[in-house]
DRENDO-1510 file (C-alpha; in Angstrom, 1 decimal, always signed):
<recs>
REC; n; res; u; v; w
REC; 1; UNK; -18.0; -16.1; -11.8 .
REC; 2; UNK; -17.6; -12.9; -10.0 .
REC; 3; UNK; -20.6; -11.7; -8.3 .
REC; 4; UNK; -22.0; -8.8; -9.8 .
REC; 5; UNK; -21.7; -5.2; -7.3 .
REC; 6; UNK; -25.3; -3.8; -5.6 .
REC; 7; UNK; -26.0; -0.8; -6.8 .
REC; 8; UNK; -25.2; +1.0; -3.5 .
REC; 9; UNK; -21.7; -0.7; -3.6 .
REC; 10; UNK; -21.0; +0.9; -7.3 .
REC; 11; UNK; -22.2; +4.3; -6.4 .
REC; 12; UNK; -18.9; +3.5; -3.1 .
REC; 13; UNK; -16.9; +2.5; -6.1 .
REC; 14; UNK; -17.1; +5.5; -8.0 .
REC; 15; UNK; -16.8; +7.9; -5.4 .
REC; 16; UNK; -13.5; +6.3; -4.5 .
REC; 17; UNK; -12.4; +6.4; -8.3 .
REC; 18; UNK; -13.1; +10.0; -8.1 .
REC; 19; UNK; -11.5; +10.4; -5.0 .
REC; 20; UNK; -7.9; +8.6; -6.1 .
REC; 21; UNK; -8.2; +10.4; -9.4 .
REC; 22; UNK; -8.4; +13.6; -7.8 .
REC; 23; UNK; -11.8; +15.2; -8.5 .
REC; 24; UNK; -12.4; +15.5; -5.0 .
REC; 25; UNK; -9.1; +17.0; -2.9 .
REC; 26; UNK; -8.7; +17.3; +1.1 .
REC; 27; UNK; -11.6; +19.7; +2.3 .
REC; 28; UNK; -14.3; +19.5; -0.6 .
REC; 29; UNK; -17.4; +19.0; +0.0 .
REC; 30; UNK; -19.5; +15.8; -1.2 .
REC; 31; UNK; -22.4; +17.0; -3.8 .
REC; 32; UNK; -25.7; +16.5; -1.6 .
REC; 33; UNK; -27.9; +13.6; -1.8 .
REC; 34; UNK; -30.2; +14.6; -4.1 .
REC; 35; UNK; -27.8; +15.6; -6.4 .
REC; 36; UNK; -26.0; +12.4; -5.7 .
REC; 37; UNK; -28.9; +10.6; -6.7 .
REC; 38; UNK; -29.6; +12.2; -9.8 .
REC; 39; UNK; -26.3; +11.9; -10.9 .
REC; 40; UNK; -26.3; +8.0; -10.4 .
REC; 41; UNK; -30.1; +7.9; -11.4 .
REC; 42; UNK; -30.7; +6.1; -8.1 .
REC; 43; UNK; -33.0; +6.4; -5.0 .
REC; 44; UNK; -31.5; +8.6; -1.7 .
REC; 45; UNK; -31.9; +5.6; -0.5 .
REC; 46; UNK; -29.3; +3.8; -1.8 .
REC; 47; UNK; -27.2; +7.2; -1.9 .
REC; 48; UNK; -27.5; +7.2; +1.8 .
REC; 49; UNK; -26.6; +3.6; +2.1 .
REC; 50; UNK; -23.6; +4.0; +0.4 .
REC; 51; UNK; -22.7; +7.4; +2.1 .
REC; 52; UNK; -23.4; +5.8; +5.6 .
REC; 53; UNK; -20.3; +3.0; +4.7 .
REC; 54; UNK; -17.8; +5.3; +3.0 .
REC; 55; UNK; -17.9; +7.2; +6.6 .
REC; 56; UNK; -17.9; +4.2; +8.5 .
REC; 57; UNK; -14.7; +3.7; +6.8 .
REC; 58; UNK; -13.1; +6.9; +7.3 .
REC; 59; UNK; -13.3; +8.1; +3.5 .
REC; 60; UNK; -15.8; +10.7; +4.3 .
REC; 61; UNK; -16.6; +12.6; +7.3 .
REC; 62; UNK; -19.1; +15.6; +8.4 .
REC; 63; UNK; -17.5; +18.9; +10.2 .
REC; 64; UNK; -18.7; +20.1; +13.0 .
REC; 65; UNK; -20.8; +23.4; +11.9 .
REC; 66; UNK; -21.3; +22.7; +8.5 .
REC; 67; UNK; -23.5; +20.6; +6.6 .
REC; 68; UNK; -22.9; +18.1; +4.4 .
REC; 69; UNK; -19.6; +15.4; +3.7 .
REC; 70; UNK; -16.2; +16.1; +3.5 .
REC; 71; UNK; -12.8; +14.5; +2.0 .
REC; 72; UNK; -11.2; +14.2; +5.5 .
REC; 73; UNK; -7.1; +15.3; +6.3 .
REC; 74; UNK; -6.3; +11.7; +6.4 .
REC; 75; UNK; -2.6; +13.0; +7.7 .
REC; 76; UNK; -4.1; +15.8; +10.1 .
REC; 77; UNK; -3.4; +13.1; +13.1 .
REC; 78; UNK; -0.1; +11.9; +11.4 .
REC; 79; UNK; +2.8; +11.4; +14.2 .
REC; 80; UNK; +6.2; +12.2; +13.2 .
REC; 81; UNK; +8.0; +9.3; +14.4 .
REC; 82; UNK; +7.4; +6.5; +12.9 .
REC; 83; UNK; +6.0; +3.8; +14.4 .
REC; 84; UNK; +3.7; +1.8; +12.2 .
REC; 85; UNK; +4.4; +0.8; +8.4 .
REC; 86; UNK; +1.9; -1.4; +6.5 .
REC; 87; UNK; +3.3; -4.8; +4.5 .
REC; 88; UNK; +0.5; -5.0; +1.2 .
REC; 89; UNK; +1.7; -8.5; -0.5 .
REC; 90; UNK; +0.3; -11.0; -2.1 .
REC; 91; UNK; -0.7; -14.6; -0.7 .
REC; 92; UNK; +1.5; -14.7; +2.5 .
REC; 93; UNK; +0.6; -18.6; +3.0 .
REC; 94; UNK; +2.8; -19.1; +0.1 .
REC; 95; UNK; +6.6; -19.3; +1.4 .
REC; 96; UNK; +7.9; -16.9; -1.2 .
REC; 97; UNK; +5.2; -14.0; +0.3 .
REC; 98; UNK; +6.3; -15.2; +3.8 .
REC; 99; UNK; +9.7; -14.9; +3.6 .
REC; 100; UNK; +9.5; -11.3; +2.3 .
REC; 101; UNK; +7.5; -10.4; +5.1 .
REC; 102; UNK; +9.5; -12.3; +7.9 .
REC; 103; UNK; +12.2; -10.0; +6.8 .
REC; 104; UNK; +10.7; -6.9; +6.9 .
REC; 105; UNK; +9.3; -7.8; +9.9 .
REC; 106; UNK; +12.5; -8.7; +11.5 .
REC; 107; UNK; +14.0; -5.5; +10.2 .
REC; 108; UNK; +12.0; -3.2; +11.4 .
REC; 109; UNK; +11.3; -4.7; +14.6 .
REC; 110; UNK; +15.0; -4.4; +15.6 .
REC; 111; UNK; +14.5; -0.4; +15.1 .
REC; 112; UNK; +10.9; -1.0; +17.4 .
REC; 113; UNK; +8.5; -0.6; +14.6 .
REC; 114; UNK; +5.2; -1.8; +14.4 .
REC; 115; UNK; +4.2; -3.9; +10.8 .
REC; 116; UNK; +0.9; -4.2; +9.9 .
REC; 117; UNK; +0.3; -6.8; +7.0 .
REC; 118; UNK; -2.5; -6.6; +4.6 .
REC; 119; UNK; -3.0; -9.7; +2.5 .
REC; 120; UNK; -4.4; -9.3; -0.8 .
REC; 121; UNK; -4.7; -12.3; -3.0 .
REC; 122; UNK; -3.8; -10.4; -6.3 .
REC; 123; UNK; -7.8; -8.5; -5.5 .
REC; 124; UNK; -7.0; -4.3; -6.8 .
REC; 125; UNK; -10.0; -3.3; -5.1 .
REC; 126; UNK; -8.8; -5.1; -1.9 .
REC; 127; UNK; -6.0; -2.8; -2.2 .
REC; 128; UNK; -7.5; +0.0; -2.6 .
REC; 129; UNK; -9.9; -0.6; +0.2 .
REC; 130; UNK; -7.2; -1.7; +2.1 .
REC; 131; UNK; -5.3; +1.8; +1.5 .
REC; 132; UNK; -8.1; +4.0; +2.1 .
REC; 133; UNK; -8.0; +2.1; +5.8 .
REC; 134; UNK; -5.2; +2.5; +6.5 .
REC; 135; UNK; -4.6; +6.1; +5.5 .
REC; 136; UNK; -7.1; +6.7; +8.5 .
REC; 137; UNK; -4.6; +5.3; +11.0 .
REC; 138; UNK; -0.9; +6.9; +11.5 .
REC; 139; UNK; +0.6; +4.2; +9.1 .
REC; 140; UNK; +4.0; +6.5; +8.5 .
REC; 141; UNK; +5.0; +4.3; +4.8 .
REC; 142; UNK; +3.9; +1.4; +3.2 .
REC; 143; UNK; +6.5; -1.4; +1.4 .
REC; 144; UNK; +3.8; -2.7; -1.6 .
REC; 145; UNK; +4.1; -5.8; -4.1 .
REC; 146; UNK; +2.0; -4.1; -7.1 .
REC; 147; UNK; -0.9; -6.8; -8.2 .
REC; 148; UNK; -0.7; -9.0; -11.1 .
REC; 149; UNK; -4.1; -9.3; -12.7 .
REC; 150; UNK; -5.2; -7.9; -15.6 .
REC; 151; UNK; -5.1; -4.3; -16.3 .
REC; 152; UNK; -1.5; -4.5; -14.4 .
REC; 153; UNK; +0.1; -1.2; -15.6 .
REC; 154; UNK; -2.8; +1.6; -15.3 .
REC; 155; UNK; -4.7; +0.0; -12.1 .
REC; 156; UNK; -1.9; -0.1; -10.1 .
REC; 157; UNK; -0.4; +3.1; -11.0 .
REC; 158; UNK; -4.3; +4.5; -9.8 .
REC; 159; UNK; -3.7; +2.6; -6.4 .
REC; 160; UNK; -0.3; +4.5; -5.9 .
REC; 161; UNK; -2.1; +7.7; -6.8 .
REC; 162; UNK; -3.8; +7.1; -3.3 .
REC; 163; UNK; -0.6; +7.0; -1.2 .
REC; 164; UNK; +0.2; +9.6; -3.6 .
REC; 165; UNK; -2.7; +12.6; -2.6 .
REC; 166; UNK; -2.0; +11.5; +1.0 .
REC; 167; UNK; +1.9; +12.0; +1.1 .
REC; 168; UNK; +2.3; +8.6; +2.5 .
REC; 169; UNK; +5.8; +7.4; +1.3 .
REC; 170; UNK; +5.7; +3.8; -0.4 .
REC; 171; UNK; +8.4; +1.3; -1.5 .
REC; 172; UNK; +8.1; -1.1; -4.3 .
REC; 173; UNK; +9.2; -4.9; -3.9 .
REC; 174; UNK; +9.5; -7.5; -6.0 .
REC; 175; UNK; +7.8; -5.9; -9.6 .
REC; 176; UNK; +7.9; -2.3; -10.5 .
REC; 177; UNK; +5.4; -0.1; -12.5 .
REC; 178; UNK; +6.5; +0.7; -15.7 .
REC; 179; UNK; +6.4; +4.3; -16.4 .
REC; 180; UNK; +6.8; +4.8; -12.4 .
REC; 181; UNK; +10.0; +5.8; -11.1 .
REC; 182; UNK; +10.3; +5.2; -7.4 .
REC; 183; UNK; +11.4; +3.3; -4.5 .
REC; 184; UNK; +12.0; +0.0; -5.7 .
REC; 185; UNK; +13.6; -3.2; -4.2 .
REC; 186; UNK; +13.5; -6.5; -6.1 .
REC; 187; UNK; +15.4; -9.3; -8.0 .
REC; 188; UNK; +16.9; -9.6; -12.0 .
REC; 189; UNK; +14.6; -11.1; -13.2 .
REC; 190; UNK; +15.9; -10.6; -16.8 .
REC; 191; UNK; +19.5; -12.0; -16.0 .
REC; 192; UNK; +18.1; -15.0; -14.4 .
REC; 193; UNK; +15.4; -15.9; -17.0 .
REC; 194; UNK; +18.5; -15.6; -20.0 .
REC; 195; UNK; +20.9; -17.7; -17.2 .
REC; 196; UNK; +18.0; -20.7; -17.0 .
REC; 197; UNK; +17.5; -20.6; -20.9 .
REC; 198; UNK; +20.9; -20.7; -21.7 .
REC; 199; UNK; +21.3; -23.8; -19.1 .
REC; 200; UNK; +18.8; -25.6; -20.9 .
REC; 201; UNK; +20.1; -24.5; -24.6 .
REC; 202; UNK; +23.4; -25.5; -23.4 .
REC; 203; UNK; +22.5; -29.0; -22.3 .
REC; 204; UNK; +21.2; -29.6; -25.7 .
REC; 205; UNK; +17.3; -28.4; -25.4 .
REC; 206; UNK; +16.5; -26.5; -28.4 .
REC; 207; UNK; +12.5; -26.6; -28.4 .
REC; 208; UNK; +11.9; -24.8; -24.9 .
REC; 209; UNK; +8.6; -24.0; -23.8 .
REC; 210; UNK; +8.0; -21.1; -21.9 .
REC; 211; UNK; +4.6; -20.6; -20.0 .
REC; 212; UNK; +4.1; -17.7; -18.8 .
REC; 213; UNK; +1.7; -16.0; -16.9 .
REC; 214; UNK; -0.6; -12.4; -16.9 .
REC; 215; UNK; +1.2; -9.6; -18.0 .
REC; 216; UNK; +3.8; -7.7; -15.2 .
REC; 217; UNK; +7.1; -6.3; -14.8 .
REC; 218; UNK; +8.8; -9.5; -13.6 .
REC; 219; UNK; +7.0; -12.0; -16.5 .
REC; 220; UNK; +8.0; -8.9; -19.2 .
REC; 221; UNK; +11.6; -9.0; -17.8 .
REC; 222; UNK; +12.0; -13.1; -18.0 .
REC; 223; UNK; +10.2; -13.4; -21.2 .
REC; 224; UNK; +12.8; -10.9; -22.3 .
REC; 225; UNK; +15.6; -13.1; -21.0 .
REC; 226; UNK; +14.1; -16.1; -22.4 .
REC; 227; UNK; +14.3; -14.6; -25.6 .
REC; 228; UNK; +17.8; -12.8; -25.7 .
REC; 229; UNK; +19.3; -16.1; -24.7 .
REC; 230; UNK; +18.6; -17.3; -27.9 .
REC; 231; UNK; +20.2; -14.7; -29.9 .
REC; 232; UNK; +23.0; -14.4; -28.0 .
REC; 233; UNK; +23.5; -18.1; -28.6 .
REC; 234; UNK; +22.7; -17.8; -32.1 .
REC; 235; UNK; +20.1; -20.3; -31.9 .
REC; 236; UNK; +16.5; -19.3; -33.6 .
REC; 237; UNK; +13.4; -18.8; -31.2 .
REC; 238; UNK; +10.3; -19.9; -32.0 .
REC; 239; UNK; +7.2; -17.9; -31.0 .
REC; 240; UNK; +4.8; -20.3; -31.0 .
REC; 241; UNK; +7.1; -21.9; -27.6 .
REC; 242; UNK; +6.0; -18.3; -25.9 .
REC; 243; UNK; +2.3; -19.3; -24.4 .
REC; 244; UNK; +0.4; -17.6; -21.6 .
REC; 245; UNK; -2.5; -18.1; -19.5 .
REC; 246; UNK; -4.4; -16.2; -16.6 .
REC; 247; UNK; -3.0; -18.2; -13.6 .
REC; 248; UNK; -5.3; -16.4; -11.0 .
REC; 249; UNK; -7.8; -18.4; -12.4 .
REC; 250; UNK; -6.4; -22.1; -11.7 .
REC; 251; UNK; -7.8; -22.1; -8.2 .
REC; 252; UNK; -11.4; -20.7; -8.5 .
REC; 253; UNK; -14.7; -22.1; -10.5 .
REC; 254; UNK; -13.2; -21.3; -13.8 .
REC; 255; UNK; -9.8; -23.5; -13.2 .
REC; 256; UNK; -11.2; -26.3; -15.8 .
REC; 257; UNK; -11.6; -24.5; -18.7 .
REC; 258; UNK; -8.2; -22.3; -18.0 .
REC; 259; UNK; -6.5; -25.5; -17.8 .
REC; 260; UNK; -8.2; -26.6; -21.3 .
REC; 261; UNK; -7.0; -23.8; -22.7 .
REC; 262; UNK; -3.6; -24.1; -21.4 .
REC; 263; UNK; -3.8; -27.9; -22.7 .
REC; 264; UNK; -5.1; -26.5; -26.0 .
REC; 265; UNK; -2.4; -23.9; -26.4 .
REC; 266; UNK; +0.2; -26.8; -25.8 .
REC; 267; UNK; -1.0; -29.2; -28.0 .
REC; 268; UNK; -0.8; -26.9; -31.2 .
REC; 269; UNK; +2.8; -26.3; -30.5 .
REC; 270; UNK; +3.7; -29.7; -31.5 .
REC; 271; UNK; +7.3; -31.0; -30.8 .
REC; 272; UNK; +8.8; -29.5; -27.6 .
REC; 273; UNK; +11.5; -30.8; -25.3 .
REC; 274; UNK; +11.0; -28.8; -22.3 .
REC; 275; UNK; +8.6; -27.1; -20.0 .
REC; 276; UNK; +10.1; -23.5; -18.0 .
REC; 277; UNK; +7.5; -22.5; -15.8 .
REC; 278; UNK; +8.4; -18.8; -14.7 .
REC; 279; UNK; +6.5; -19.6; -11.2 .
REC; 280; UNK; +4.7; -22.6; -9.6 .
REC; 281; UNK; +0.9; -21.9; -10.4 .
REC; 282; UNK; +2.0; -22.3; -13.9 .
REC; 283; UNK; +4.4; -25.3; -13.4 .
REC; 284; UNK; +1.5; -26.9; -11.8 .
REC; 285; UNK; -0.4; -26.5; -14.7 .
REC; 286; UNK; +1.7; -27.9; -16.5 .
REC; 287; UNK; +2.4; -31.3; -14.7 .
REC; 288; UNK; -1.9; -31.7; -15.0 .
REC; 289; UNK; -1.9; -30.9; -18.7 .
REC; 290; UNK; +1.5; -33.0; -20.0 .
REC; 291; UNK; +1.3; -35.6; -17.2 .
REC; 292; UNK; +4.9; -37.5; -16.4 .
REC; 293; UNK; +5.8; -37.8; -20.2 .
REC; 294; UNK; +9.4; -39.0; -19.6 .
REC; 295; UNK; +10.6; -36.7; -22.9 .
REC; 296; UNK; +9.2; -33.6; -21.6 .
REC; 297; UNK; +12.4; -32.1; -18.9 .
REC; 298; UNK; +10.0; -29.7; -16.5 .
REC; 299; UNK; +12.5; -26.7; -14.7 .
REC; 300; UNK; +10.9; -23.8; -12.5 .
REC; 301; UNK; +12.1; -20.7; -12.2 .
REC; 302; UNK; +11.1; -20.9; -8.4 .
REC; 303; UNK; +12.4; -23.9; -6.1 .
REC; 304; UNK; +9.0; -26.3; -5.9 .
REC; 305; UNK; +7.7; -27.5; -2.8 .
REC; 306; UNK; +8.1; -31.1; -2.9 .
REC; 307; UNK; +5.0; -31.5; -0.6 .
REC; 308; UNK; +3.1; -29.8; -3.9 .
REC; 309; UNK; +4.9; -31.3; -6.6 .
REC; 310; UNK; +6.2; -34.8; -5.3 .
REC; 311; UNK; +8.8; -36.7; -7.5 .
REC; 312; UNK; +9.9; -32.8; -8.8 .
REC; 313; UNK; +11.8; -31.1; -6.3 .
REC; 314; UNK; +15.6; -31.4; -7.6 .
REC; 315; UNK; +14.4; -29.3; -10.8 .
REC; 316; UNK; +16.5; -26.6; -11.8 .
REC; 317; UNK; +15.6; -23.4; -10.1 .
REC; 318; UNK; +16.9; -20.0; -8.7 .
REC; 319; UNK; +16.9; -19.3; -5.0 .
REC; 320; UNK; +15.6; -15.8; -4.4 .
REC; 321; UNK; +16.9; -13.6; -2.0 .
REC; 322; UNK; +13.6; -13.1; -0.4 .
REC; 323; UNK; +14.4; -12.8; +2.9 .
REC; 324; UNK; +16.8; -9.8; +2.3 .
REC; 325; UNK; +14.9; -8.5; -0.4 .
REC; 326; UNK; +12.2; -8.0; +2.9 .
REC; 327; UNK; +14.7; -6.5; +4.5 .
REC; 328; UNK; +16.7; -4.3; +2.5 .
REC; 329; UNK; +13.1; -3.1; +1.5 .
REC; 330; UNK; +12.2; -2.3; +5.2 .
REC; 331; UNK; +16.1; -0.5; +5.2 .
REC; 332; UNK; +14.8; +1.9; +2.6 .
REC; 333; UNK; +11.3; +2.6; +3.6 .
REC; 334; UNK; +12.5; +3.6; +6.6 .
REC; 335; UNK; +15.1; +6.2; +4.6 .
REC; 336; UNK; +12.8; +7.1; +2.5 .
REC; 337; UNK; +10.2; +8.2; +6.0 .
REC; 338; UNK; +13.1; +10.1; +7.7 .
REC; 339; UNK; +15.0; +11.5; +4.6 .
REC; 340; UNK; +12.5; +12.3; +2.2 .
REC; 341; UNK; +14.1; +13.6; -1.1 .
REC; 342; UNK; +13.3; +13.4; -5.0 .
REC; 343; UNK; +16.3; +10.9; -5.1 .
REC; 344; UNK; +15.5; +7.7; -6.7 .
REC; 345; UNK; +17.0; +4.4; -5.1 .
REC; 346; UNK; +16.5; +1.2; -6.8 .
REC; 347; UNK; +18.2; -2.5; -5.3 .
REC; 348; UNK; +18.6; -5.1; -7.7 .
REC; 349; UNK; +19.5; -8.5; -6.0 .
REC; 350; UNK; +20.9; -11.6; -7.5 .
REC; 351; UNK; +19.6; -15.0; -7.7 .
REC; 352; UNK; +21.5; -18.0; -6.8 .
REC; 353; UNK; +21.0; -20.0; -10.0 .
REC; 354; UNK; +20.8; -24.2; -8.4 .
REC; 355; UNK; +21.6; -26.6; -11.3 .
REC; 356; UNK; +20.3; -29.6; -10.0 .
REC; 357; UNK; +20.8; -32.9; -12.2 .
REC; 358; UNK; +18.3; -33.1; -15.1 .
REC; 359; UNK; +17.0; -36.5; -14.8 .
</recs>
């Protein structure tokens, strides 16, 4: 269970919201304490408390002369050449999030730019917090893997609103907003998900189940492909095969009853013949909740560890351009800091589809 916020910390929280939302632009002025603290129906105490943090962290300031806090310039000490761009990604001890940011890393350290990686374990208001930092130091772009949790769509598009107010050019990798068009380097996900299904379909398989995870650009795209498989091979989906479950939640204290759900949401579908996993949280999942039944064939869309998933690592799988999706996304940050223009470049990359025996 999530521990519930102090009251000081939510009165931070919605100053923030108001700030990213744009009640508040470069320059205003803070309403005082006391009207602070009628507004929240709150002490000055605990106005003061959380004042005294949001300037320790650089969202507010005082100016010298006048009284009272102020939404700072956070780009008044901005340096024209660039020198530092932040890396915001999820789990980097996970080799998909480390290979994206060894090649960004590589990249733009052969032009003698400084990366700065923020690890956020799929946490928006680590984000956010994480933004507001760094739009206090002379960060010059930022290359950002939007977070999958719930509430996808709208809270991320609210982060981007931050880089947004500040001018701070941003790159998308590996998911896209929808609704947002920008910067945006990434994979088809869409092609590969209909190439997988149509492997499977193809070696006979005709009761696949997909698991899927929380709603996002790249599980929309593959559920898509999963589907248009089917009808492209003329062969009827059912779906009841389509299941999802919130995977952030299989490594925390609630991990037992997600996977009893999963396992319940399984065990209603009846007859299947195969498992597609459309990443490894969910694959593992999967492995607890069917165990090695020899009738069950398990592909991923990822390539498994075989230290994680022993016995399983000649599944069928794509191999991911991540490395040079890291650094063709570091090519066009740095394009997008020196030639800014309302010109829209998107980079698709392709997967290398590995059709490893089905045993």
């Amino acid at each position: 269970m999530k521990r519930t916020k102090l009251l000081y910390e939510q009165i931070k929280q919605s100053i923030k919201n108001d700030i990213s939302k744009g009640k508040y632009s470069i320059g205003d002025r803070l309403p005082s304490e006391r009207e602070l603290a009628e507004s929240f129906s709150v002490s000055r105490i605990t106005v003061q408390r959380s004042l005294l943090d949001l300037q320790q962290e650089g969202i507010l300031e005082k100016q010298d002369g006048r009284k009272g806090l102020f939404i700072p310039n956070y780009k008044k000490n901005f340096q024209k050449q660039t020198s530092l761009v932040a890396v915001v990604i999820d789990d980097v001890r996970e080799s998909f999030g480390a290979e994206i940011f060894r090649g960004i890393e590589d990249y733009l350290w052969s032009k003698k730019i400084h990366t700065v990686i923020c690890d956020v374990d799929r946490d928006f208001q680590k984000v956010e917090e994480y933004f507001f930092s760094l739009l206090k130091q002379n960060i010059s772009g930022v290359v950002f893997a939007p977070v999958i949790d719930i509430g996808y769509q709208e809270k991320n598009k609210n982060l981007l609103s931050i880089l947004d107010k500040a001018k701070i050019p941003y790159v998308l990798i590996d998911r896209y907003i929808p609704g947002i068009l920008t910067n945006y380097v990434g994979t088809n996900h869409y092609e590969s998900s209909k190439q997988m299904t149509k492997y499977l379909l193809s070696k006979g398989f005709r009761r696949i189940l997909l698991a899927s995870g929380l709603e996002c650009s790249s599980m929309s795209d593959r559920k898509r492909g999963y589907i248009d498989a089917h009808i492209e091979m003329q062969i009827p989906t059912d779906p009841s095969l389509i299941i999802s479950i919130n995977e952030n939640l299989l490594h925390g204290p609630e991990s037992i009853e997600t996977l009893n759900h999963f396992k319940n949401q399984i065990s209603k579908i009846g007859i299947f013949d195969s498992f597609y996993a459309l990443n490894d949280r969910l694959l593992e999942a999967g492995m607890q909740v069917i165990k090695n039944n020899p009738n069950i064939c398990f592909v991923s869309h990822n390539k498994v560890e075989s230290a994680n998933f022993p016995g399983f690592n000649n599944l069928p799988h794509f191999k991911e351009p991540t490395y040079a999706m890291g650094r063709e996304a570091a090519r066009l940050m740095l394009d997008t800091i020196k030639h800014p223009s309302p010109m829209v470049v998107q980079k698709i990359l392709v997967c290398d589809f590995i059709s490893e025996p089905i045993i």
